[in-house]
C-alpha positions as CSV (number, residue, x, y, z in Angstrom):
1,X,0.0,0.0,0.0
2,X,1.3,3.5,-0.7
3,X,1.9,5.9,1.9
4,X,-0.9,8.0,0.8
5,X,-3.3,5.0,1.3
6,X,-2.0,4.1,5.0
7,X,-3.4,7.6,5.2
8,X,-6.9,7.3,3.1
9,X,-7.7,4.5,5.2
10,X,-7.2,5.5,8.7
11,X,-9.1,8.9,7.9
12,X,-12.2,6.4,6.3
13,X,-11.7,4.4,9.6
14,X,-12.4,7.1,12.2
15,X,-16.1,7.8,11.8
16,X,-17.2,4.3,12.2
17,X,-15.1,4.2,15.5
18,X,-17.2,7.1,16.8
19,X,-20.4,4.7,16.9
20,X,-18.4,1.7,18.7
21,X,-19.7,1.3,21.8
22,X,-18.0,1.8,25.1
23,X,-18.5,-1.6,26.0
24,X,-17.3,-3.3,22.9
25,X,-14.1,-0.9,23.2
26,X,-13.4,-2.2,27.0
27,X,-13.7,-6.0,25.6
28,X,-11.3,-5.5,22.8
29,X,-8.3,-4.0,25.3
30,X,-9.5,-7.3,27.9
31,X,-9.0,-9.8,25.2
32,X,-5.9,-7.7,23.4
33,X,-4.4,-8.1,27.1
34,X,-4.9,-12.2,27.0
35,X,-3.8,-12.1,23.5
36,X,-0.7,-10.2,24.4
37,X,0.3,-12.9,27.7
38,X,-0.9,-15.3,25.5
39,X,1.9,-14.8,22.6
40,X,4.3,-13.4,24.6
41,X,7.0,-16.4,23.4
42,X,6.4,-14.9,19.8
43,X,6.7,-11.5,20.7
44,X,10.2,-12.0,22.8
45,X,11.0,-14.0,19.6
46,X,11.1,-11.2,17.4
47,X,11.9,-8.5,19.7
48,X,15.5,-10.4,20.3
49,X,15.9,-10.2,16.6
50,X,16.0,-6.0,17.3
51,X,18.1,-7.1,20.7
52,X,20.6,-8.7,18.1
53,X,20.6,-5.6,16.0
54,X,21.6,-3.1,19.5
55,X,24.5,-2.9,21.5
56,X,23.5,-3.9,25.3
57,X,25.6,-0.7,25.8
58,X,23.2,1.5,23.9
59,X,20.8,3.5,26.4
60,X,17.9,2.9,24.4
61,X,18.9,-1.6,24.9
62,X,16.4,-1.3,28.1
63,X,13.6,0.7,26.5
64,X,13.6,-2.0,23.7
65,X,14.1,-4.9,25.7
66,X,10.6,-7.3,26.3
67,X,10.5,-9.9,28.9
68,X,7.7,-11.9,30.2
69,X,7.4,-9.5,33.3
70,X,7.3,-6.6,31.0
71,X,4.6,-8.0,29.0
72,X,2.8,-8.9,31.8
73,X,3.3,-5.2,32.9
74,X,1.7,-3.9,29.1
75,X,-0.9,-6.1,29.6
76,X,-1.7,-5.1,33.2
77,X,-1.9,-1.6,31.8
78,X,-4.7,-2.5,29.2
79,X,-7.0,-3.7,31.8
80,X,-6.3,-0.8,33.6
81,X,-7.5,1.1,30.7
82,X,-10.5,-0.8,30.1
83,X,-12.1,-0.2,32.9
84,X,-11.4,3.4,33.0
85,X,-14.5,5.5,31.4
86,X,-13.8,7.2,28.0
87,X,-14.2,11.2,28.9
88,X,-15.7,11.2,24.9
89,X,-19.0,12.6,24.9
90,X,-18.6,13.9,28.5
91,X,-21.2,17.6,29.2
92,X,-17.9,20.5,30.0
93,X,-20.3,23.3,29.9
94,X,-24.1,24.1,29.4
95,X,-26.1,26.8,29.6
96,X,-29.1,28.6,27.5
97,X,-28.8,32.1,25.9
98,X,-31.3,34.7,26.6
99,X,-33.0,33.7,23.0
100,X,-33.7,30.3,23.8
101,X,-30.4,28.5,21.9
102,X,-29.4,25.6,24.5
103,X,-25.0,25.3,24.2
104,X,-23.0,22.2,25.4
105,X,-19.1,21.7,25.3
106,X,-18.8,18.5,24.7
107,X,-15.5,16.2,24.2
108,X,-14.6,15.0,21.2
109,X,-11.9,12.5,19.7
110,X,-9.3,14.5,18.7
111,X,-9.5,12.4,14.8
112,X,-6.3,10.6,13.7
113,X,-3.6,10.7,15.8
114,X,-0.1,10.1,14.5
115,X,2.7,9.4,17.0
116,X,6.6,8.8,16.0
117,X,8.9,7.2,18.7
118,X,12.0,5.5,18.5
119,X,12.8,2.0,20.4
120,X,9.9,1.3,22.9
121,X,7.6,-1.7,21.7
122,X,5.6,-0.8,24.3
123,X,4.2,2.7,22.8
124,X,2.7,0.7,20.5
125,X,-0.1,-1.1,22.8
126,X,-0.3,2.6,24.7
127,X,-0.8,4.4,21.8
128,X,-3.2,2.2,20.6
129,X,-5.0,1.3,23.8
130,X,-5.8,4.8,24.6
131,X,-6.6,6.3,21.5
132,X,-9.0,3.2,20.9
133,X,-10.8,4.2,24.3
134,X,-10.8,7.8,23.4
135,X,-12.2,7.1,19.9
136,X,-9.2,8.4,17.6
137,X,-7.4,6.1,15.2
138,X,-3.7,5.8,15.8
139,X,-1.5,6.1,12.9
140,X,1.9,4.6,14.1
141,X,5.8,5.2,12.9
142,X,8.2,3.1,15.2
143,X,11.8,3.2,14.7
144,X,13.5,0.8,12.7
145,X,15.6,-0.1,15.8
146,X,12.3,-1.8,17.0
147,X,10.6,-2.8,13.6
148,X,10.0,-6.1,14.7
149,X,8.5,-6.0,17.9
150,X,6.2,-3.7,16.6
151,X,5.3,-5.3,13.3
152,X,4.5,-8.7,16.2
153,X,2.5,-6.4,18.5
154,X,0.6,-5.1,15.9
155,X,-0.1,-8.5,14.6
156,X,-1.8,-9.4,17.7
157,X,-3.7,-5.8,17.7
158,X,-5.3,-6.8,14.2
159,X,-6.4,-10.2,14.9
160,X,-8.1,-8.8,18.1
161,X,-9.6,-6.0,15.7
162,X,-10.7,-8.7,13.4
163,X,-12.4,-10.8,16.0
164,X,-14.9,-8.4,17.8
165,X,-15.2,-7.1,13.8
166,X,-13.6,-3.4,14.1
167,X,-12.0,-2.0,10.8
168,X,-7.9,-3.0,11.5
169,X,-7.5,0.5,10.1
170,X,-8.0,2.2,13.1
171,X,-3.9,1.4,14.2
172,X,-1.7,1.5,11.5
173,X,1.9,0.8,11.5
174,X,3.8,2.5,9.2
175,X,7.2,1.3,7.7
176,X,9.8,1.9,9.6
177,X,11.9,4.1,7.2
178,X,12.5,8.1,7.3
179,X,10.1,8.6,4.0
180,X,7.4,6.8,6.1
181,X,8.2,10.0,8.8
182,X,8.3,12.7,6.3
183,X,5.2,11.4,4.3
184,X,3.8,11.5,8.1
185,X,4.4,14.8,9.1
186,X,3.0,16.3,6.0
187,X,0.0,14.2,5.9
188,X,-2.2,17.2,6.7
189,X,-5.2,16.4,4.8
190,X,-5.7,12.9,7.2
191,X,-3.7,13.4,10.5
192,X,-4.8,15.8,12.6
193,X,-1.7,15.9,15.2
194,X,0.9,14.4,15.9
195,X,3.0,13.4,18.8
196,X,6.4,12.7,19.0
197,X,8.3,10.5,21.7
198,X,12.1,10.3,21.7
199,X,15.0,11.9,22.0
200,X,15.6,15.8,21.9
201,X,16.7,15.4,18.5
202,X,14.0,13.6,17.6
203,X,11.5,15.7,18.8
204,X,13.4,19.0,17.2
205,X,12.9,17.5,14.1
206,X,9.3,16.6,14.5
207,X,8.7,20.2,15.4
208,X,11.0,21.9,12.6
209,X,9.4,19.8,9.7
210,X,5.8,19.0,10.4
211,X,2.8,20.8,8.5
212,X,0.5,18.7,10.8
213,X,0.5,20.5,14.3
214,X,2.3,19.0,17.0
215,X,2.2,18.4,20.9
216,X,5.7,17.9,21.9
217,X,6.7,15.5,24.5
218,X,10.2,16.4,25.5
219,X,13.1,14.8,26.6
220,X,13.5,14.7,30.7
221,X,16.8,16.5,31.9
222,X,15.4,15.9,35.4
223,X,17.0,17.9,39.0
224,X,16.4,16.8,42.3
225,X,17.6,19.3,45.2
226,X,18.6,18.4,48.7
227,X,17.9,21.9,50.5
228,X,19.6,22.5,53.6
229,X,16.4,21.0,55.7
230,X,16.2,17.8,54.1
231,X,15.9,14.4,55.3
232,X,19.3,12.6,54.7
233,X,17.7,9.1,55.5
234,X,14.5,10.1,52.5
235,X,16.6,12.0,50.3
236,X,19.0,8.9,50.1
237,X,16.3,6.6,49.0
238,X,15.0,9.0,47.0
239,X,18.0,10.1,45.1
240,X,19.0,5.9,44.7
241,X,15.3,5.6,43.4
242,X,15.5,8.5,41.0
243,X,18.5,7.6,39.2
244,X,18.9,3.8,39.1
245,X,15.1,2.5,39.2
246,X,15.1,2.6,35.4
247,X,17.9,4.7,33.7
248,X,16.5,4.7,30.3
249,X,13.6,6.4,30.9
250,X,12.9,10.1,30.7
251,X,11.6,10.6,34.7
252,X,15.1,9.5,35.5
253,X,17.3,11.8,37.6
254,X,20.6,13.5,36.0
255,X,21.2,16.3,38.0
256,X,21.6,16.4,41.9
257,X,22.1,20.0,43.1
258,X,22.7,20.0,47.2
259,X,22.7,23.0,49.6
260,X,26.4,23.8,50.4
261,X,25.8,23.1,54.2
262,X,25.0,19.3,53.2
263,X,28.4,18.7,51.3
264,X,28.7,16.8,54.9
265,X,26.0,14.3,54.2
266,X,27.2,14.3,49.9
267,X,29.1,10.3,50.7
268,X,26.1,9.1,52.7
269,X,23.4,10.3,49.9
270,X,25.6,9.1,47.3
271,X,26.9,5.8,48.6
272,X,24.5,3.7,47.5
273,X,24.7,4.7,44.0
274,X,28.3,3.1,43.5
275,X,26.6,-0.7,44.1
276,X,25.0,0.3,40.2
277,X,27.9,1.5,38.8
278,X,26.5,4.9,38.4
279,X,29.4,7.2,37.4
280,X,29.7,10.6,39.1
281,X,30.4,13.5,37.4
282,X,30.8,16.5,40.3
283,X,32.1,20.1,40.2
284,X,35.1,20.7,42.2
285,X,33.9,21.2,45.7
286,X,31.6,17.8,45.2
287,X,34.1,16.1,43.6
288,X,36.4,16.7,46.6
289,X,34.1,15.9,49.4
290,X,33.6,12.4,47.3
291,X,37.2,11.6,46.1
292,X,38.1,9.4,49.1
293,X,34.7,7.5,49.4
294,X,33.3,7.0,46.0
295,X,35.2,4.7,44.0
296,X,37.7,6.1,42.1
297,X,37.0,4.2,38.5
298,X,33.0,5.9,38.8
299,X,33.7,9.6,39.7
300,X,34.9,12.3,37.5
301,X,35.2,16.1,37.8
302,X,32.5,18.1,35.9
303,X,32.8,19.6,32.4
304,X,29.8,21.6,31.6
305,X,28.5,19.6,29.1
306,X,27.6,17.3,31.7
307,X,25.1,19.9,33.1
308,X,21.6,20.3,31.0
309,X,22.1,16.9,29.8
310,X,19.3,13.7,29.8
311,X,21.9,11.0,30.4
312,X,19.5,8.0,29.7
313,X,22.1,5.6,31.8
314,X,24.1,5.0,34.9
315,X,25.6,8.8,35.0
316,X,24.9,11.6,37.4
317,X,26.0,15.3,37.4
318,X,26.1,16.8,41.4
319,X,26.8,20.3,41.9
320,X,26.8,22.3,45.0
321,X,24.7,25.6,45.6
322,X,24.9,28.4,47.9
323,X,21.1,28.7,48.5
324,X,17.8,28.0,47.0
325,X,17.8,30.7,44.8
326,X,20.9,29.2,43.2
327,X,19.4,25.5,42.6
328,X,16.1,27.6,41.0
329,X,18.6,29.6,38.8
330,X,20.5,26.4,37.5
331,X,16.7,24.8,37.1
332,X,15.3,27.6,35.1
333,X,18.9,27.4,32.9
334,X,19.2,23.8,31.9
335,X,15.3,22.4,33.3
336,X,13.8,20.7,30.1
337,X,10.5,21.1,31.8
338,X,9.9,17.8,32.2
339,X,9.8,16.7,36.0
340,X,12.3,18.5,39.1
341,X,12.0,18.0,42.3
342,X,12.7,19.2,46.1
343,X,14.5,17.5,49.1
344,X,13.4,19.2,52.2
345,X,11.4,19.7,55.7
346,X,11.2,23.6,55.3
347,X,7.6,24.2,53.9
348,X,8.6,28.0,53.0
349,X,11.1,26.2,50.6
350,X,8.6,24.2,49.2
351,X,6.3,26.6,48.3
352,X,9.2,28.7,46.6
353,X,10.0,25.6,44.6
354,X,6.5,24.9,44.0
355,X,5.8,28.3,42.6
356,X,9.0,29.0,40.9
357,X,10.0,26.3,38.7
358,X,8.5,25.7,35.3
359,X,8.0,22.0,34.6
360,X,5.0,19.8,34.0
361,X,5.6,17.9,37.5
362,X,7.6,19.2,40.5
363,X,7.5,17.1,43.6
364,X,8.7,17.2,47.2
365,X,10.1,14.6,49.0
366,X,9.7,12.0,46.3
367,X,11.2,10.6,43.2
368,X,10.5,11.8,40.0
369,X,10.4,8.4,38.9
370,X,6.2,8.8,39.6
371,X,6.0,10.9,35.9
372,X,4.1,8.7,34.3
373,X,0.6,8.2,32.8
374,X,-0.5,4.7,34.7
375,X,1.2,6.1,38.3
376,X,-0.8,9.6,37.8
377,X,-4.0,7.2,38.0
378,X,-4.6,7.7,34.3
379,X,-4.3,4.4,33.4
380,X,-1.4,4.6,30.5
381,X,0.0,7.8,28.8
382,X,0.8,8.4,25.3
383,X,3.2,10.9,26.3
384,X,4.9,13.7,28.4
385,X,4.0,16.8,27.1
386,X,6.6,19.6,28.3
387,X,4.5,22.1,26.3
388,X,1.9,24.7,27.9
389,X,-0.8,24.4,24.9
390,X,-4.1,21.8,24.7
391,X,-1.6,19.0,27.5
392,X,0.8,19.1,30.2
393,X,2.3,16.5,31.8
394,X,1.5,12.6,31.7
395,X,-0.9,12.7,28.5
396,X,-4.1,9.9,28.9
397,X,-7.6,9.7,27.6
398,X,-8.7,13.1,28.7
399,X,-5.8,14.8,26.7
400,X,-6.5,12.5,23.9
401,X,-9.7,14.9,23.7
402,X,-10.9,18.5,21.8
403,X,-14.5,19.8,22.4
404,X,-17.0,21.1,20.2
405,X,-20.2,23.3,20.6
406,X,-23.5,21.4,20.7
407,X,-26.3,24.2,19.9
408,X,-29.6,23.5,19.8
409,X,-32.5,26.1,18.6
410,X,-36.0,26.5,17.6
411,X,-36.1,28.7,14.7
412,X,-33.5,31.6,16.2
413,X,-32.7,33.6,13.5
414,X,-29.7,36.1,14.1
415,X,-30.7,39.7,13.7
């Protein structure tokens, strides 16, 4: 099929979608979830034949990599999803002018929904679970680095489609080449946005060269700061949870900024990390405080390219700062508005942070590692948007929405 039909097709699918019921959309993502834990042999199958094509020291090795747990966890998230109630149709606003004319805002599926991303099989049954709920049609461009996990996910999306008798249009995988992406972000007589997740570079492409609007989910170059109040038994947890839960993901911490009257406390917050292997990369007066407990193979002194980076694996810039105001400054210099986060028992401090720093989640006394669509409540995400227009933050089924005015008259005329 050209490129132009993948397109023709998913537009022709996304009517019909809007008359399948809620019920018969919930049954689909429960037996799509069997299907999944069902085939999950063939899927880990063919998702080693993209492990074989990766380096295992390749950041983006972990976001490919499937395993029965893993599954497990994908599948766990479509039952979530399912039982979640589509916001579509839901009443926002309603009121009656003074000549009679009854208005409702009303959500509506956004239409067709394109979304690029690079190697994370998983996007794919995300992507489509929640824009199946939400009533869009997903039209999908995976990276070739994952082509085929997602051509086997997809496999077992379509015969699921097939069964309960819904057009297999309404998820499309394109191929995994760059004219599939251009042909994509032009298509702007079918796809009504489009959503890229990936890397920085990926996404500053997306934006520079699409005709079809975009809602950009950016790349996490995530802070956590330990003030000069903070917890050293909770901020060590915290700060071990942060960085080495999952490195390859974009809620990940990369930058630890601590008040200059905890350098004291810097080998007990930090000693934990050198069991992963993390490697250190501190600014002089860190780097000092560290250099005769941190091993000396995993700490390095500080350039500044190692500030305002997302590191995507077992690295870790520390700097010290004089005062709050400091750790806000470097935040506002080198935050990619993603996720930052406070260490402290001073509620003044809190509240600055709070009000002060400009990113889509910013926590207290917790790890960042909670940016994410299913811990939010919301079931899944189909991204983080970093942006400030139509979605912020962990994007689910109520961001998969638009509205439209509902006006009903009786003959009103307009003068």
């Amino acid at each position: 099929m050209s490129l132009n039909g993948y397109f023709e097709a998913a537009k022709s699918a996304a009517r019909p979608l809007n008359m399948v019921a809620p019920e018969r959309v919930s049954a689909v993502l429960l037996d799509l979830a069997d299907a999944l834990v069902a085939e999950t042999d063939f899927i880990i199958r063919e998702n080693q034949k993209d492990l074989d094509r990766m380096s295992p020291d390749d950041p983006k090795y972990d976001r490919l990599k499937l395993s029965s747990g893993r599954i497990q966890d994908i599948a766990a998230d479509l039952r979530n999803v399912s039982s979640l109630e589509s916001p579509v149709r839901a009443v926002l606003a309603e009121k009656q002018l003074p000549n009679g004319l009854l208005l409702k805002k009303v959500r509506v599926p956004l239409g067709v929904v394109g979304v690029i991303y690079e190697a994370r099989p998983n996007v794919t049954v995300d992507v489509f679970s929640l824009c199946l709920k939400t009533g869009n049609v997903a039209v999908l461009k995976g990276g070739s680095d994952a082509s085929f996990s997602n051509e086997a996910i997809i496999s077992v999306i379509h015969r699921i489609l097939d069964v309960h008798g819904i057009d297999t249009n309404v998820v499309t995988l394109l191929p995994p080449d760059r004219t599939a992406t251009e042909a994509l972000l032009n298509a702007v007589d079918y796809v009504d946005v489009i959503i890229p997740r990936g890397s920085q570079h990926l996404i500053n492409y997306v934006r520079e060269n699409a005709r079809v609007p975009v809602i950009e989910t950016g790349a996490g170059i995530v802070h956590t700061f330990v003030d000069e109040s903070a917890d050293v038994e909770k901020s060590r947890d915290i700060i071990l949870n942060a960085k080495t839960r999952r490195v390859s993901v974009c809620n990940a911490l990369d930058c630890l900024l601590v008040h200059e009257q905890r350098v004291g406390d810097l080998s007990y917050l930090l000693g934990q990390l050198s069991e992963s292997n993390v490697m250190i990369f501190a600014d002089k007066q860190a780097f000092n405080q560290l250099k005769d407990s941190y091993p000396e193979n995993l700490l390095f002194q500080a350039e500044d390219e190692h500030f305002g980076i997302e590191f995507l694996d077992y690295k870790l810039a520390v700097k010290i700062v004089k005062n709050l105001e400091e750790a806000l400054d470097h935040i506002a210099r080198f935050s990619s508005k993603h996720s930052e986060a406070i260490l402290s028992e001073n509620e003044a401090n809190i509240d600055a942070f709070f009000n002060q720093v400009d990113a889509a989640a910013v926590y207290s006394n917790a790890s960042t590692g909670f940016t994410d669509g299913a811990q939010f409540g919301l079931g899944a995400e189909i991204g983080i948007s970093t942006q400030k227009l139509h979605a912020r933050g962990p994007m689910g089924l109520e961001e998969l929405t638009s509205y439209k005015w509902i006006v009903r008259g009786n003959g009103q005329v307009r003068a």
